[in-house]
N, C-alpha and C positions, 0 to 999 in steps of 0.2 A: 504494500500500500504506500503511493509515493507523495499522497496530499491528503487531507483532512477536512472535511465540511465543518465548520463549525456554525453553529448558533445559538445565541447569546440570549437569554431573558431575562431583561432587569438593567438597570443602568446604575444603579446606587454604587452606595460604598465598593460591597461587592464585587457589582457587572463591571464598574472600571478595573477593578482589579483583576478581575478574569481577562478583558477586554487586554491588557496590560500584558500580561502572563504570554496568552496565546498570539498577539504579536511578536511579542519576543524570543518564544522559546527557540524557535531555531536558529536564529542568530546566535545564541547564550548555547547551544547542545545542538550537535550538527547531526548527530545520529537518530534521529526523532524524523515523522511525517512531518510533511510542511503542512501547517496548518490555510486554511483558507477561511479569512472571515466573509464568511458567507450572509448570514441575515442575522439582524436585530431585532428583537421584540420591546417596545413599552409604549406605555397609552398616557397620552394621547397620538395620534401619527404625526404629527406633527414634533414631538418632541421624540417619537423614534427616530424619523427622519432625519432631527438633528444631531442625536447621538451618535449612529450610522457612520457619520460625518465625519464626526469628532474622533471616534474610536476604529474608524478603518474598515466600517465594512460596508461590502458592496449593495446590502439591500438589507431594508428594512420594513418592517408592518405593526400592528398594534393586537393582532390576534395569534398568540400563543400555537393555539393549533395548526393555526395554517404552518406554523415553525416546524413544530414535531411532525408533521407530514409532508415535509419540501424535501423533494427525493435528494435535492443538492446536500442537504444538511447530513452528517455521519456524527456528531457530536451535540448531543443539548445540553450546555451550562442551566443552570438552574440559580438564581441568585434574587428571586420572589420575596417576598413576606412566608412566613413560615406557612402558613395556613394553604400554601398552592402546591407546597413541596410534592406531597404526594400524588394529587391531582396529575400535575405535567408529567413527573418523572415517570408514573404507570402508562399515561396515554404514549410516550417519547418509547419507551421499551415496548410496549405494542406495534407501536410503529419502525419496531427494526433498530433502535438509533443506543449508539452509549451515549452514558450520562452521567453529568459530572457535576454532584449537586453538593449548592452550601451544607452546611450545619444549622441547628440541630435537623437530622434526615426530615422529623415528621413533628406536628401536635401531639400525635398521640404515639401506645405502643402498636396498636392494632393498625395502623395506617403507615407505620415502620415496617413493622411486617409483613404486610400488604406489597410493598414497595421488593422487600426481599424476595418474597414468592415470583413478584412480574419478573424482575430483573433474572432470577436460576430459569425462570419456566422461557425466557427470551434468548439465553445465551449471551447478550449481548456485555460490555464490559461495564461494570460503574465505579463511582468513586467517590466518595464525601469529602468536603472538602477541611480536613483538619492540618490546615499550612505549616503549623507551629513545630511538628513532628519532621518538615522538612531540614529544620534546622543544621546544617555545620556544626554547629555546635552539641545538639540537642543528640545529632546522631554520633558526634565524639563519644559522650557520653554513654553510648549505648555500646559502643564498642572497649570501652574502657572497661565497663561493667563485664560485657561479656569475655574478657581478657581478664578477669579475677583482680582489676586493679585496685579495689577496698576491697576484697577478700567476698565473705556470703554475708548474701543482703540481710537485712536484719530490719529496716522501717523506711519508711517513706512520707512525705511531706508533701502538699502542696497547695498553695495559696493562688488564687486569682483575684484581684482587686482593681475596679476599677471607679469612677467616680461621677458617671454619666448621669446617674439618677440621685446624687445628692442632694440634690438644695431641693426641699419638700414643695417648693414652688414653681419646678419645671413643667411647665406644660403635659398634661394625657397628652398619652398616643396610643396607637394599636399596641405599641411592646406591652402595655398594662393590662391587656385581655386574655385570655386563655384560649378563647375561640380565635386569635390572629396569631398569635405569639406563642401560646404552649406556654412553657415552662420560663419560669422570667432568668434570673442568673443563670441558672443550676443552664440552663436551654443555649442561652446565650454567649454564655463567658466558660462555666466549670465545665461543660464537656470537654473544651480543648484541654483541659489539666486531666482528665479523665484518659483522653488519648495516650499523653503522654506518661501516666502513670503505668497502663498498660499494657506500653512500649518497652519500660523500663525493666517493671517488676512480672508482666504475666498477666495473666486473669484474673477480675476482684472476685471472690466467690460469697461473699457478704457485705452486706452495709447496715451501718446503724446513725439516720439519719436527723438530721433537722432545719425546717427553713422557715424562715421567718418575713412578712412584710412589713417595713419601720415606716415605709410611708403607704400610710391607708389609703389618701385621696393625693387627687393630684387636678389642677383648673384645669377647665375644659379649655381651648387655644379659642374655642367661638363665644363661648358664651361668660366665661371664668366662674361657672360651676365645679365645683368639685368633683369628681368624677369616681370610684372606686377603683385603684390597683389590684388585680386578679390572682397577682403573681408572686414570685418569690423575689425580695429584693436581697437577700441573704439565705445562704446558705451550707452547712458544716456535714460529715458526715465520718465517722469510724469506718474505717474499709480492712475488710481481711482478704489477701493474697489467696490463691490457689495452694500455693505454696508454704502458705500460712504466717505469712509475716502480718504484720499491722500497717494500718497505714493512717496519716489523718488528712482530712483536704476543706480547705473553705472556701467560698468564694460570694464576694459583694459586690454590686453594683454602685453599692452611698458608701463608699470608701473615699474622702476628699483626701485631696494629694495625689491618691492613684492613678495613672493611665492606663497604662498597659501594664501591670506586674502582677507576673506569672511566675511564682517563684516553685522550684522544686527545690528537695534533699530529698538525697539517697544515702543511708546510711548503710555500711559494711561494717563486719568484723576487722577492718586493718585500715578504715579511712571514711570518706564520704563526699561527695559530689554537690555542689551547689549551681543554681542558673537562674538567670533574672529576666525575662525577654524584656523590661525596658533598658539591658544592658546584654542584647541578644548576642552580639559578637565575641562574650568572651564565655567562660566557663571556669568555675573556682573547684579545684581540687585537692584536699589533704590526705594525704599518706602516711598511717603512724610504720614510719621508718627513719634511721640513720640517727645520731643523737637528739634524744629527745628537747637540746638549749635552741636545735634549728630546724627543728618542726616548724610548719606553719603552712596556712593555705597559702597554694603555687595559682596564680589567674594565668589560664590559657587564655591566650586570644588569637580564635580564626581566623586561617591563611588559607594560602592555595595546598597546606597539607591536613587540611579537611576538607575533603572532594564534601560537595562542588563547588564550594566556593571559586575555584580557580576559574571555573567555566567565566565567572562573570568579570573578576580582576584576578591578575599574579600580583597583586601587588598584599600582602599583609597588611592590616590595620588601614586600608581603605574599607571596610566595612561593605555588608549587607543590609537590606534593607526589607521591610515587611512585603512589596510586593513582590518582592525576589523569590519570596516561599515558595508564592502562588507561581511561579514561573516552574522552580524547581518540582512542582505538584505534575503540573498542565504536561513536563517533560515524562514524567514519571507516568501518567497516562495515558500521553499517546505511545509511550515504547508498547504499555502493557494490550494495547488496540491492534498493534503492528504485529507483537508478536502471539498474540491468541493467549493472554496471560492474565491471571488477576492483581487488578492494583491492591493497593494498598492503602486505607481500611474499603473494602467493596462495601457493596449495602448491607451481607449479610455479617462482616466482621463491623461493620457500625454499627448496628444495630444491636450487638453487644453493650455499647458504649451508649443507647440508648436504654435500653432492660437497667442500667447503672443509675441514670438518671432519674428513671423515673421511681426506679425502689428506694430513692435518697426523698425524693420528693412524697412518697407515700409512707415511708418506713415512721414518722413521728414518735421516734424515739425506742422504735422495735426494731430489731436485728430481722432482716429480712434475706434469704439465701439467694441467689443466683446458678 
């Protein structure tokens, strides 16, 4: 296969960054199909049309399915409000096509699995979109580990914090619904620490969870009614490994200060691993080795000898950057398209990673098994 249909739904945050990704990828990885941006979807047409534009592709509409059945099209991005995820993605694999959908997969778990069924009973390839696991870094990390470099795991940590929904005067939106948005944090931010948790450690085989809403209401942007938040704006949960380690994970939405901090530890018998994604390029490493006066954590920072970075500078300490993930994702992809393989996490390894979420979200304070 020497080119690639693509088509894009969504133009937000997201769609640019997909949009971003699949431009680039073959320039940045030569061994990948050439992508071709083929058609845009968002409404009004007017404003697909200027997207199209902006983002490089040759045609554009405002109707979804006309996307999933353009025989040009071999690739649906998915990059919606949550509430459509499952919708396209089923109608996109009915209609023959891979698919390559944001986070969290679904609303619910019934409509994740839903999604998993279309996708085996289709053949075709898919893929969720958890960029953070692309990391130089994040995958050092995992090769460190699996090279015995702090010995046998022993605990895991991991924190998401961000600060979007602090100030109790932000405006409602659909994120505060259940029926648009699903799950609020736990949906939006802790899955991606969820991925990388088990990337790191394995399988969670329990949770004992808890989530809380600190902001009940929020003014309507039309009327400055209050409105009820649906969702979780916090949320904490105890996790046990497969393997039986413990683990703890939180993640907030009204965390002020926070941006993007996504923090892990991994702790070993001989050492332990630390990582910041608001400080994504480097990675802090201690080894209890050599005299104990010069112990102390060593910060790695990623070069072109944590493939791939190199693909995009040789130069060290010129740094990556977040939609670089999404590039390294999009490359990761299409090999898996080319060569008849599954990416990684597909809908039915996500869909793990949803079953997590949502038994943190239901478990109120009970150990729930997996």
């Amino acid at each position: 296969m020497s080119d690639i249909g693509i088509g894009l739904i969504g133009t937000g945050f997201m769609g640019k960054c997909h949009a971003l990704a699949y431009g680039a990828v073959k320039a940045v990885f030569g061994d990948v199909p050439t992508p071709r941006l083929e058609l845009l979807c968002d409404t009004p047409s007017g404003k697909a049309s200027a997207m199209a534009d902006q983002f490089g592709f040759a045609r554009s509409t405002d109707d979804w399915r006309a996307l999933v059945t353009d025989p040009a099209i071999d690739v649906v991005c998915i990059t919606t409000p949550n509430k459509l995820h499952a919708t396209i993605a089923i109608a996109a694999l009915e209609a023959g096509k891979h698919v390559h959908c944001e986070k969290p997969m679904a609303l619910t778990l019934d409509e994740a699995r839903a999604m998993t069924e279309a996708a085996e009973k289709s053949g075709r390839r898919t893929i969720v979109g958890y960029n953070y696991i692309r990391n130089p870094a994040y995958q050092h990390a995992r090769r460190l580990i699996g090279e015995g470099a702090i010995g046998r795991l022993i605990h895991f940590r991991g924190f998401v914090d961000e600060d979007y929904q602090a100030d109790p005067d932000l405006p409602w939106t659909w994120r505060a619904t259940k029926a648009e948005a699903g799950l609020g944090a736990l949906g939006d931010m802790g899955c991606h620490m969820l991925s990388m948790a088990i990337g790191l450690m394995g399988p969670i085989s329990s949770v004992i969870g808890d989530i809380r809403t600190v902001h009940e209401t929020r003014p309507s942007p039309e009327s400055g009614e209050r409105r009820p938040v649906e969702n979780d704006d916090i949320a904490s949960a105890i996790l046990t490994f497969a393997d039986g380690q413990q683990g703890l994970f939180s993640t907030s939405r009204s965390a002020w200060g926070r941006k993007n901090s996504m923090i892990f530890e991994v702790h070993g018998t001989q050492g332990m691993i630390r990582f910041d994604q608001e400080r994504m390029n480097e990675l802090h490493l201690f080894q209890n080795n050599g005299p104990a006066a010069e112990q102390g954590f060593r910060t790695i920072l990623t070069g072109p000898s944590h493939p791939p970075y190199g693909n995009f500078t040789l130069a060290p300490g010129h740094q990556l950057g977040f939609n670089d993930l999404k590039t390294i994702e999009a490359a990761e992809f299409l090999r898996a398209i080319a060569a008849g393989t599954e990416a990684w996490p597909s809908f039915r390894e996500a869909l793990a990673i949803e079953e997590v979420i949502h038994a943190i979200a239901a478990s109120n304070g009970r150990r729930i098994d997996l």
